[in-house]
PAZAPA-4460 file (N, C-alpha, C; in steps of 0.05 Angstrom, whole numbers, plus 32768, in hexadecimal, padded with zeros to 4 digits):
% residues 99
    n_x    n_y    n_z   ca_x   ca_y   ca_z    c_x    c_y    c_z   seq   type   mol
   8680   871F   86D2   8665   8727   86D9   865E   8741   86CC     1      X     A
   864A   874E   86C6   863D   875B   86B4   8632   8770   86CD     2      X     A
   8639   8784   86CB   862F   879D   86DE   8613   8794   86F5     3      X     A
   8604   8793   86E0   85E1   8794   86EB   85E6   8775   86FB     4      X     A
   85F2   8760   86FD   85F8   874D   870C   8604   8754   871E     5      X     A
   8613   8761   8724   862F   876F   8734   8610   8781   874B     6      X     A
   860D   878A   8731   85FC   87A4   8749   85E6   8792   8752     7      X     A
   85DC   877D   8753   85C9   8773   8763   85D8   8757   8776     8      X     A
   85F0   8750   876B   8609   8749   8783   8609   8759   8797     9      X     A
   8605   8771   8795   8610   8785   87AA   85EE   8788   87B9    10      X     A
   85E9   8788   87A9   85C5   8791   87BF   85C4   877B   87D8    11      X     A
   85C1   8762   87C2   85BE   874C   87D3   85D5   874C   87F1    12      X     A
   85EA   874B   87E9   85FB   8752   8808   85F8   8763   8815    13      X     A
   85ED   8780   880D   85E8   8799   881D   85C9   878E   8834    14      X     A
   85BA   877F   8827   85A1   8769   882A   85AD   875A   8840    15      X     A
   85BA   8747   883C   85C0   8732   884E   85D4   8733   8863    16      X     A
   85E3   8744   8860   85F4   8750   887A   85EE   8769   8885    17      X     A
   85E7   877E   8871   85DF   8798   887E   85F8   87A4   887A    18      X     A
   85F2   87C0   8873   85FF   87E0   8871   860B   87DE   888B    19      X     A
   8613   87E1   889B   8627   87E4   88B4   8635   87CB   88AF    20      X     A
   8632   87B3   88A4   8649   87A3   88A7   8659   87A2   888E    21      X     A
   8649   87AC   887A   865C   87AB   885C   866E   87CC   8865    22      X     A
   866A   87E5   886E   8678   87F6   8878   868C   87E7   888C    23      X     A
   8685   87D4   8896   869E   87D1   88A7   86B4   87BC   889A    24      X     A
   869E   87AD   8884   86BC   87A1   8872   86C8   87AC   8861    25      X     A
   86BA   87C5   8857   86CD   87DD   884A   86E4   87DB   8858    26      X     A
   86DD   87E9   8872   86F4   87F1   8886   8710   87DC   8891    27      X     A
   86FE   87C9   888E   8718   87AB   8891   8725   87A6   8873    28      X     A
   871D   87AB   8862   871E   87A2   8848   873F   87C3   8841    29      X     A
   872D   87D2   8854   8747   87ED   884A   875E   87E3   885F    30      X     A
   875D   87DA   8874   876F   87DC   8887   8784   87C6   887F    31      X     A
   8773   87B5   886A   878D   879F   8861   879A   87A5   8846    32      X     A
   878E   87BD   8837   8795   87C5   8819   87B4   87D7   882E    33      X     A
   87A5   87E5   8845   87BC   87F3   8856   87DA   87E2   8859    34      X     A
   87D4   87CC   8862   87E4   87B9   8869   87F9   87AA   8850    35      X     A
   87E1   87A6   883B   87F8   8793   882C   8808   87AD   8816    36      X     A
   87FD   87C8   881C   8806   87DA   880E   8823   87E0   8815    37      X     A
   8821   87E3   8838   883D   87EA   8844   884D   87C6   883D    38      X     A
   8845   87B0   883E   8852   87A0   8831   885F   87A3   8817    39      X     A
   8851   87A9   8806   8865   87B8   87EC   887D   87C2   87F4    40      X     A
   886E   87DC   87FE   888C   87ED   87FF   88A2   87E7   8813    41      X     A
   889F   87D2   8825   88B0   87C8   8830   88C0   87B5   8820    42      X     A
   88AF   87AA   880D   88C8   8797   87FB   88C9   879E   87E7    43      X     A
   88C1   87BD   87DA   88CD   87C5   87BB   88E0   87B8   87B4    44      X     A
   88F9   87B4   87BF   890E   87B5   87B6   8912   878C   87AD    45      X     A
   88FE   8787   87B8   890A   876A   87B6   88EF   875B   879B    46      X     A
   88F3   874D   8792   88DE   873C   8782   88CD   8725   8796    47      X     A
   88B8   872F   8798   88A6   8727   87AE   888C   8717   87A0    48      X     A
   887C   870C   87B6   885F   8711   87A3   8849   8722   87B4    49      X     A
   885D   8735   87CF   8852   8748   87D8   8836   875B   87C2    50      X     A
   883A   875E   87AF   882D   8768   8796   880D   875F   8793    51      X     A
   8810   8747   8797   87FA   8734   8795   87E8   8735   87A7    52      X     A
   87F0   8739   87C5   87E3   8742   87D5   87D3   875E   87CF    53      X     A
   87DD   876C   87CA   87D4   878A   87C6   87BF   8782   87B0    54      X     A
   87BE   877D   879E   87AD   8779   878C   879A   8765   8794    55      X     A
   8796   8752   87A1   8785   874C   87AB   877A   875A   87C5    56      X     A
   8786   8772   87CF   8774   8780   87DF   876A   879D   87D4    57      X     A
   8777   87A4   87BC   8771   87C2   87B5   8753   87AA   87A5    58      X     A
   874D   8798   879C   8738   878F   878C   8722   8788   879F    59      X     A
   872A   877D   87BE   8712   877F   87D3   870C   8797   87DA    60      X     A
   871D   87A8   87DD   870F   87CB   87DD   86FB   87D4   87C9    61      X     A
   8705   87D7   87B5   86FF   87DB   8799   86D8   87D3   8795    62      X     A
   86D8   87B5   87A0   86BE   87AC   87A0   86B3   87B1   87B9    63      X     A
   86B7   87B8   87C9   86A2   87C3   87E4   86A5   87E1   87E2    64      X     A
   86B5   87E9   87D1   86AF   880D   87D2   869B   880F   87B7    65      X     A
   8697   87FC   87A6   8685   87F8   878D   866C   87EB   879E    66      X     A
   8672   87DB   87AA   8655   87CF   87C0   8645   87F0   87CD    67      X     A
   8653   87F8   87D3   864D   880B   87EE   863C   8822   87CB    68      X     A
   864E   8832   87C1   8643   8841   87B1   862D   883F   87A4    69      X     A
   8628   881E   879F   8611   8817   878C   85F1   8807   879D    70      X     A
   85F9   8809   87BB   85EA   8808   87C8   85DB   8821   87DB    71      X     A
   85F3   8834   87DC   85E6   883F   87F4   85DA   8858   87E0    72      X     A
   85C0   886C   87E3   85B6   887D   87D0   85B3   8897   87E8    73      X     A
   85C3   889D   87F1   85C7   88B6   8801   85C3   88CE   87E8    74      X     A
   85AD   88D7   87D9   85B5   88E0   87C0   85CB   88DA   87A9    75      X     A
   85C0   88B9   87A8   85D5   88B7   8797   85F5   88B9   879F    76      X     A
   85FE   88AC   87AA   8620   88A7   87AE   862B   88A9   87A3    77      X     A
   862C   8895   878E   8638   8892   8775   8645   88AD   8762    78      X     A
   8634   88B9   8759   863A   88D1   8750   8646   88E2   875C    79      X     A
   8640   88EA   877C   8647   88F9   878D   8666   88F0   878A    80      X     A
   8671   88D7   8788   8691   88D0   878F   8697   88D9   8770    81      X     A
   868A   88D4   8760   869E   88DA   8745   86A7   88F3   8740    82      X     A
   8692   8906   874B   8695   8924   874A   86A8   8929   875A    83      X     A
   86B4   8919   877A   86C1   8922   878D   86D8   8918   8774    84      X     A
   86DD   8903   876D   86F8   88F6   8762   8701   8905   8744    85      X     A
   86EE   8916   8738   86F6   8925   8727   8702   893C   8735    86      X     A
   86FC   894B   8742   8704   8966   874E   871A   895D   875F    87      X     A
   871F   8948   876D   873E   893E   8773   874B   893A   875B    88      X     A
   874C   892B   8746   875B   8924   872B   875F   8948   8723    89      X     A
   874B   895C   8724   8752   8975   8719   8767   8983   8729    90      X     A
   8763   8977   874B   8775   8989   8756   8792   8975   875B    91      X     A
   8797   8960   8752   87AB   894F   874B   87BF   895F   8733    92      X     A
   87AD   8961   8722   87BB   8964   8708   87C5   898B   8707    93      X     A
   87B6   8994   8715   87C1   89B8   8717   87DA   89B4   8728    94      X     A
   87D6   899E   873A   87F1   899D   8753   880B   8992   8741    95      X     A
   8806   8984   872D   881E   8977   871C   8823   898E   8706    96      X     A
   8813   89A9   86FB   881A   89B0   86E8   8827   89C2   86FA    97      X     A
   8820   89CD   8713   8834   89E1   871B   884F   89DB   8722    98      X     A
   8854   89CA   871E   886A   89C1   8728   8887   89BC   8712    99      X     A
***
């Protein structure tokens, strides 16, 4: 799918279910990326397809935190998170050079 499709995917659901219920499948959507994450690391050690789970839930996050950003215009969201996620990546990378 091609962005400008994507971004009017996302209107239409923010439309037909409403802002309080796509926030609350964010929140279900994190609580199982939570879940199949501690699944990983409970079977690092073994060859699983624990893996598979995770990636199918870090990719349902992924699209309702892209839903949520490209819908909601609190001044613009979108931007507001990239600026938050650069100034974490800057204070990521000073924490690894001091070290």
């Amino acid at each position: 799918m091609k962005r400008p499709e994507i971004k009017n995917l996302f209107r239409k659901a923010i439309k037909e279910w409403g802002l309080s219920l796509q926030l609350g499948m964010l929140m279900e959507e994190c609580a199982e990326l939570i879940q199949a994450t501690h699944k990983v690391v409970r079977n690092m050690d073994k060859q699983t397809s624990v893996w598979r789970g995770m990636i199918e839930e870090i990719a349902d996050v992924e699209i309702m935190i892209d839903q949520i950003k490209t819908t909601v215009t609190w001044e613009n969201i979108g931007p507001r998170v990239e600026t938050a996620k650069h100034d974490k990546l800057r204070r990521l990378k000073k924490m690894l050079e001091e070290e």
